[in-house]
C-alpha positions as CSV (number, residue, x, y, z in Angstrom):
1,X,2.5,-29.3,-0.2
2,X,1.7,-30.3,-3.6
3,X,1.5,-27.1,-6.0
4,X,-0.5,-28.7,-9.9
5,X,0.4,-26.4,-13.1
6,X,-2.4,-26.2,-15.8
7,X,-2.3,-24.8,-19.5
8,X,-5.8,-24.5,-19.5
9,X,-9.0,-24.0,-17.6
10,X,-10.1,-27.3,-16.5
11,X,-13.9,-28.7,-17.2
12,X,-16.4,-26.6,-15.1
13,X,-14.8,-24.0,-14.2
14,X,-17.5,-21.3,-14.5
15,X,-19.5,-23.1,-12.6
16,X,-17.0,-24.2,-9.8
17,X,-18.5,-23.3,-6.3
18,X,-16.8,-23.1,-2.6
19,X,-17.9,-26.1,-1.5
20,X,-16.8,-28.3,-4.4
21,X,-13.9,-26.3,-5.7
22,X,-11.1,-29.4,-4.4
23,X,-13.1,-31.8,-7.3
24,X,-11.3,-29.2,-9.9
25,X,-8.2,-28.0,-7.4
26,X,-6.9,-30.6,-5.1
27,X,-4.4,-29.0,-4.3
28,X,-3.0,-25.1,-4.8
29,X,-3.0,-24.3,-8.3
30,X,-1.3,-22.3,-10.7
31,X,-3.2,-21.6,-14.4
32,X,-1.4,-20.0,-17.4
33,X,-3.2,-19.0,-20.0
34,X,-2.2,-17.7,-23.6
35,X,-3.5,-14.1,-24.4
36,X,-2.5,-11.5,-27.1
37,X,0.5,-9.4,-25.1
38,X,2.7,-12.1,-24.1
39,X,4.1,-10.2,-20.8
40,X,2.2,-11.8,-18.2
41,X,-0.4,-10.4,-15.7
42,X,-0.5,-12.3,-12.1
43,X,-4.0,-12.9,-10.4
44,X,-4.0,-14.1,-7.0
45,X,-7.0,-15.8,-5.8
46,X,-8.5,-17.7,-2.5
47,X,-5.3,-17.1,-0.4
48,X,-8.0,-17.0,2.4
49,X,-10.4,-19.7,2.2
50,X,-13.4,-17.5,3.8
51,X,-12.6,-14.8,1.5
52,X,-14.7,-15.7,-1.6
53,X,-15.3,-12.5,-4.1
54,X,-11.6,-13.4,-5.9
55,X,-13.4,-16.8,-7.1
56,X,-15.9,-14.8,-8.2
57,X,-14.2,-11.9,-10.0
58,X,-11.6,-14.5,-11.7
59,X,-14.5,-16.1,-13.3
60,X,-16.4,-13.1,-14.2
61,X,-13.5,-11.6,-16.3
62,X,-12.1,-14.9,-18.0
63,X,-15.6,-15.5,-19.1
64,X,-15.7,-11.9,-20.5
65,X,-13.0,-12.5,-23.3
66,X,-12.9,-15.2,-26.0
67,X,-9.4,-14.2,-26.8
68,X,-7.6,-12.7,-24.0
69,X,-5.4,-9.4,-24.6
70,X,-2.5,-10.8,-22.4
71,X,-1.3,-13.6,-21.1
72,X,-2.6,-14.3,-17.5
73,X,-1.4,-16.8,-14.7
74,X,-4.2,-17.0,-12.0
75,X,-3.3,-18.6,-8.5
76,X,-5.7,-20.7,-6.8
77,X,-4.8,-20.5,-3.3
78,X,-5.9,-22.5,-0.2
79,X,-9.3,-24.6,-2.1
80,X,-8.9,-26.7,0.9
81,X,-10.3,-24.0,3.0
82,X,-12.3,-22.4,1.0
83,X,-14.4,-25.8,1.0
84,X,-15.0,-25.6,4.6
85,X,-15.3,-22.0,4.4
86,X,-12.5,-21.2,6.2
87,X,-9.4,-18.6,6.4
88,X,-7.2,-21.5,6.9
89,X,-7.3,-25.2,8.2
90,X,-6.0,-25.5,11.7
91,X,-3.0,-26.8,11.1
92,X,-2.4,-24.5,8.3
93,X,0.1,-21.4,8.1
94,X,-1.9,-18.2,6.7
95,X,-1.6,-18.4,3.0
96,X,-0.9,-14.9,3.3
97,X,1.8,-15.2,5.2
98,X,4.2,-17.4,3.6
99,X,5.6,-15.3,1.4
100,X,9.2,-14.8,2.9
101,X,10.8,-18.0,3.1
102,X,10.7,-20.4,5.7
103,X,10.6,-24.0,6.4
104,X,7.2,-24.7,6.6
105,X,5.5,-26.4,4.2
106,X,3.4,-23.6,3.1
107,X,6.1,-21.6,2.6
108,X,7.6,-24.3,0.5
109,X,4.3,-23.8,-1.5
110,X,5.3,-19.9,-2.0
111,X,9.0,-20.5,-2.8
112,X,7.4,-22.6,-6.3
113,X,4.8,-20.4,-7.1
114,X,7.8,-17.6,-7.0
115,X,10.0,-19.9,-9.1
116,X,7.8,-20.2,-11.2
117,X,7.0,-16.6,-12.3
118,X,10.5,-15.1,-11.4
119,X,11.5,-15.5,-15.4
120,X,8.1,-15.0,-16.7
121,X,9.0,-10.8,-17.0
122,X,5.6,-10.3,-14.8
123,X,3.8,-7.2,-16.1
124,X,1.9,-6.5,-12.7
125,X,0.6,-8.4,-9.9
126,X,-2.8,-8.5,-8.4
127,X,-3.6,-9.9,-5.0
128,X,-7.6,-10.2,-4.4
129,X,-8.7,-10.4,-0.8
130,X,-11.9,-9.3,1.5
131,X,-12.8,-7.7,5.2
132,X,-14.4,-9.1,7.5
133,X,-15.7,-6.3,8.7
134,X,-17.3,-2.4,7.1
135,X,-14.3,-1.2,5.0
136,X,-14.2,0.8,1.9
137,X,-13.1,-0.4,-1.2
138,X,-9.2,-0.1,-1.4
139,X,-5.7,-0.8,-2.9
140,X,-2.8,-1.3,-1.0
141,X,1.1,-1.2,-2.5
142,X,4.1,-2.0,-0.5
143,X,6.8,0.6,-2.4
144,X,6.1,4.0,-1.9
145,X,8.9,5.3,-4.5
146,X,7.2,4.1,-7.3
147,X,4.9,5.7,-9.6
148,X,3.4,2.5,-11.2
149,X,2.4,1.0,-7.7
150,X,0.1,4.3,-7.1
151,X,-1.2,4.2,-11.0
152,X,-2.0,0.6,-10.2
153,X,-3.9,0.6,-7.1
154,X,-5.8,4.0,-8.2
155,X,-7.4,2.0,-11.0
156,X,-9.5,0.2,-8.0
157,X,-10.3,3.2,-5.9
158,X,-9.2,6.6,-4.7
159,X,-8.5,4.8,-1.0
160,X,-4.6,3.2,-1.1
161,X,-3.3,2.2,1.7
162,X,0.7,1.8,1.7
163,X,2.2,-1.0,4.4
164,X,5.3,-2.5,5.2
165,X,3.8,-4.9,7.8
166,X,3.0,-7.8,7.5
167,X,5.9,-7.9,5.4
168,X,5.3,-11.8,4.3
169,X,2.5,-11.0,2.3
170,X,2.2,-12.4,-1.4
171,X,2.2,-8.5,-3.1
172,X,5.3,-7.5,-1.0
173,X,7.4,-10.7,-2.2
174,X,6.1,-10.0,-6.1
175,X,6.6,-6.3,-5.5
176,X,10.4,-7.5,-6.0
177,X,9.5,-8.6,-9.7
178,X,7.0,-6.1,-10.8
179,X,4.1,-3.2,-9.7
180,X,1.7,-5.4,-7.9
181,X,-1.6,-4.5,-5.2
182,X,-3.9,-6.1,-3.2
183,X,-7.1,-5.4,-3.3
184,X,-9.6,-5.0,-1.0
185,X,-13.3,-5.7,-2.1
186,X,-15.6,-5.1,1.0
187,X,-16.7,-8.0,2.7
188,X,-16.7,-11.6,0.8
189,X,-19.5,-11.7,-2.1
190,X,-20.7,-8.3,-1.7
191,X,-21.5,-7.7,-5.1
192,X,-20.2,-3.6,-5.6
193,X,-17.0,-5.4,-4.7
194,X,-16.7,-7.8,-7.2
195,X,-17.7,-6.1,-9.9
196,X,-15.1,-3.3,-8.8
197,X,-12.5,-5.4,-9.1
198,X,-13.8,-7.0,-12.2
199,X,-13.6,-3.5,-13.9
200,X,-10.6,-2.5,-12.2
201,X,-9.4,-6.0,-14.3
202,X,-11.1,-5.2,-17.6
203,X,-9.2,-2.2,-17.5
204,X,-5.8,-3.1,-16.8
205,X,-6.1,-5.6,-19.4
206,X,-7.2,-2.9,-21.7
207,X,-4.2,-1.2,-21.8
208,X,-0.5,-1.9,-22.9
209,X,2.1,0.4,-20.3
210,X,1.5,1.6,-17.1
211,X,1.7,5.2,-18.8
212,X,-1.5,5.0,-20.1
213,X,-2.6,5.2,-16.4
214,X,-2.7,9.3,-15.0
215,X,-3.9,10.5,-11.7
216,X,-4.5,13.3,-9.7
217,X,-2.4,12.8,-6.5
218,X,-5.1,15.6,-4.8
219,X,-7.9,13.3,-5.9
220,X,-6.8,10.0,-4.0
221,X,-6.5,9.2,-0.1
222,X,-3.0,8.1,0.5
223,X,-2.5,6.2,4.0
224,X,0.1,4.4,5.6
225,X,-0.2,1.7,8.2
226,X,2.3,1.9,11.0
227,X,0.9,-0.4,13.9
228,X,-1.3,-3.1,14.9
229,X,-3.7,-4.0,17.6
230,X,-2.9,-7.2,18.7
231,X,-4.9,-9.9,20.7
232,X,-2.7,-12.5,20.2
233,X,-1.3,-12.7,23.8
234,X,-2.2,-16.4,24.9
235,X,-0.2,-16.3,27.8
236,X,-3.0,-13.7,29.7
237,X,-5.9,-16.2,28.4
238,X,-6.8,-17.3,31.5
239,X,-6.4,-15.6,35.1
240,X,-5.2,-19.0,36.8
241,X,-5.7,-16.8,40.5
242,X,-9.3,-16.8,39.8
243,X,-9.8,-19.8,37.6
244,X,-12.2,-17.1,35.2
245,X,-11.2,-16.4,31.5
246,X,-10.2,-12.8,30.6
247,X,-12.6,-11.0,28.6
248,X,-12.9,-8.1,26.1
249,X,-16.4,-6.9,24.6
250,X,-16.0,-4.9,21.4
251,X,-18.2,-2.5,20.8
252,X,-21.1,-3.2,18.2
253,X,-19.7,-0.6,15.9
254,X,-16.2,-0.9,16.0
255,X,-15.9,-1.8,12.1
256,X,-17.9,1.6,10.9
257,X,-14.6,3.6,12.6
258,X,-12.7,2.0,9.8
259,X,-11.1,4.5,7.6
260,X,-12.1,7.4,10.0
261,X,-10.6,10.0,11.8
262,X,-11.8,8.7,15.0
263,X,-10.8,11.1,18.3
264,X,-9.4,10.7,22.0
265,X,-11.7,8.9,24.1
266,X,-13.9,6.8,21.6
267,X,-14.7,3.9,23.7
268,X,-13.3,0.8,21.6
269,X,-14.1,-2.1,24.2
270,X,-15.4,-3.0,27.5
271,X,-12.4,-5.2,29.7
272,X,-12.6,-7.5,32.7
273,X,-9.4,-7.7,34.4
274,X,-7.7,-8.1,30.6
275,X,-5.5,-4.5,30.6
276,X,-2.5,-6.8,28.7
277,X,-5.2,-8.7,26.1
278,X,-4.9,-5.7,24.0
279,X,-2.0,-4.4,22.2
280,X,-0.6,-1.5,20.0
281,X,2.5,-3.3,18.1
282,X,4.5,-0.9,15.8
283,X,5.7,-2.1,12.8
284,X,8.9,-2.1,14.2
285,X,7.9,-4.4,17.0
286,X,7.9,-1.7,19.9
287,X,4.8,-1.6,22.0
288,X,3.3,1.1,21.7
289,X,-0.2,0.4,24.1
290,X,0.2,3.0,26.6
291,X,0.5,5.8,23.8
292,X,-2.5,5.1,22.2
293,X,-5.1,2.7,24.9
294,X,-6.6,4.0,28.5
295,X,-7.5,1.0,30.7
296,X,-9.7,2.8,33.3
297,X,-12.7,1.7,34.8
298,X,-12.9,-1.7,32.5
299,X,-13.0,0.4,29.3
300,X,-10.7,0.4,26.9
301,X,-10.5,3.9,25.3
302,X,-7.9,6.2,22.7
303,X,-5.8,8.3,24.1
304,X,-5.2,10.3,20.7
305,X,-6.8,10.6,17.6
306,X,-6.5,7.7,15.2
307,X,-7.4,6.7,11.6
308,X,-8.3,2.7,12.0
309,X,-8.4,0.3,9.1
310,X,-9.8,-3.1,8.7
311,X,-10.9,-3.0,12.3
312,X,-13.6,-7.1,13.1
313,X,-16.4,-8.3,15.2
314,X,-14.9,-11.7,13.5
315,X,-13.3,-12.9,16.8
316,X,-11.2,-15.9,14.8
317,X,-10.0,-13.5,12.7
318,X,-8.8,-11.2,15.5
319,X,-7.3,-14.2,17.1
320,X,-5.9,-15.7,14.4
321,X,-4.3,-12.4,12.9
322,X,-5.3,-8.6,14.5
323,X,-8.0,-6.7,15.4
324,X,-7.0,-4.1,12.7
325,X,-4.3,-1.8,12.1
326,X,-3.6,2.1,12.6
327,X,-3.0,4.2,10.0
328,X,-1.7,7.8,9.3
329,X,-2.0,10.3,6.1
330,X,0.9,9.8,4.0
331,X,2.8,13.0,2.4
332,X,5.4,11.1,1.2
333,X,6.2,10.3,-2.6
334,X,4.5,7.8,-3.8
């Protein structure tokens, strides 16, 4: 997979839309550009096709300066998605989830963006993504014993959320070189999210050290996601013994539990002869199902209180990656 390098913006690029964004970016593309403080700032874009406010911010805030305060590299991800309006192409790895080595071509793809910048002194690192379903506005770090990861992320919104799984994620490989954070900017194009993130940008770039950043630690919500509810079990797709596929019917809200302290026996989905299609996976890999999931009488129910996060009525996405994730407060040091 072909990765193109560019000095410059090319021709059009403010005016560059989803469906004709391969005319400008063929292929995955990485764009430096010279600004005043040479110690670089990384801008990940469009590593999900479908997720579309990062095209939008990226634009917004190159647009803003005639002369940029630092030098920026900007990462046009998967373009060939985005045209089709996509997450990926189906015969495509996540772009997402490429970032800790492999053989696939994709991952090839990740391996030169990260030879690229691993003698470039990164500053920080800024991954821009979307939900697909009712999520507030968040930042997420992968280290929890470092200051500038939380100073980072609270610049975006009091909500961080602090993971180690998926651990081939595109922050958690640049995590290695400097602070970085994905944000999270509501559902793709919803306009409080994009112009969050674009003053969340204006204001890193407005400043020279991370300790020009404070916080209150009592003022932000620190969680950390330990599990993952899982619905990728293709084996129990179809029930061969009565030739019928196994079905689960989410309920119509489950997206607004997101980020809520949400308590035994909330009904998440109705089930029909699919007790196995749903599963709790901790990060660890155990199975953790019967802890947390009641099976009786076709529902599928908590058994203890939970705080979901990034919890879809997108099926494909569900399929394709999780239902959503579990999450606990986090005490520790950040």
């Amino acid at each position: 997979m072909k990765l193109d390098i560019l000095n410059s913006l090319p021709e059009g690029f403010f005016n560059v839309l989803p469906e004709n964004i391969t005319d400008l970016f063929p292929n995955p593309t990485l764009i430096s550009l010279e600004g005043e403080i040479q110690q670089p700032l990384f801008i990940s874009t469009l590593l999900h096709g479908n997720e579309l406010s990062s095209l939008e911010v990226i634009k917004k805030i190159l647009k803003n300066y005639n002369k940029l305060p630092r030098n920026i590299i900007v990462f046009i991800g998967n373009t060939q998605a985005a045209k089709q309006g996509l997450r990926q192409l189906p015969d495509q790895m996540d772009f997402n989830r490429i970032w800790a080595g492999g053989d696939a071509p994709e991952c090839q793809l990740a391996q030169d963006v990260l030879n690229f910048v691993k003698d470039k002194n990164l500053w920080a690192s800024v991954d821009l993504h979307n939900n697909t379903g009712i999520n507030p506005l968040y930042g997420c770090i992968n280290k929890s014993h470092s200051d500038d990861f939380v100073k980072l992320a609270s610049l975006f919104a009091r909500d961080i959320v602090y993971f180690k799984e998926p651990h081939s994620v595109q922050a958690m490989a640049f995590s290695q070189f400097c602070p970085s954070t994905t944000l999270e900017c509501g559902v793709s194009m919803d306009p409080k999210g994009i112009e969050a993130a674009f003053s969340f940008l204006k204001k890193l770039l407005s400043i020279e050290s991370f300790d020009e950043i404070s916080y209150q630690r009592n003022e932000l919500n620190i969680f950390r996601s330990y599990c993952k509810l899982s619905l990728k079990t293709q084996e129990f797709d179809f029930d061969f013994k009565n030739e019928s596929p196994l079905k689960i019917s989410l309920m119509d809200n489950i997206d607004q539990l997101n980020f809520k302290e949400i308590p035994a026996g909330t009904l998440l989905a109705y089930h029909h002869n699919a007790e196995r299609y749903l599963r709790v996976i901790e990060d660890n890999g155990d199975d953790i199902t019967d802890e947390y999931l009641d099976f009786s009488e076709n529902k599928i129910t908590l058994k203890k209180m939970a705080i979901p996060s990034m919890l879809t009525k997108n099926t494909v996405v569900a399929y394709s990656d999780c239902l959503g994730y579990f999450m606990q407060h986090f005490t520790g040091e950040a």
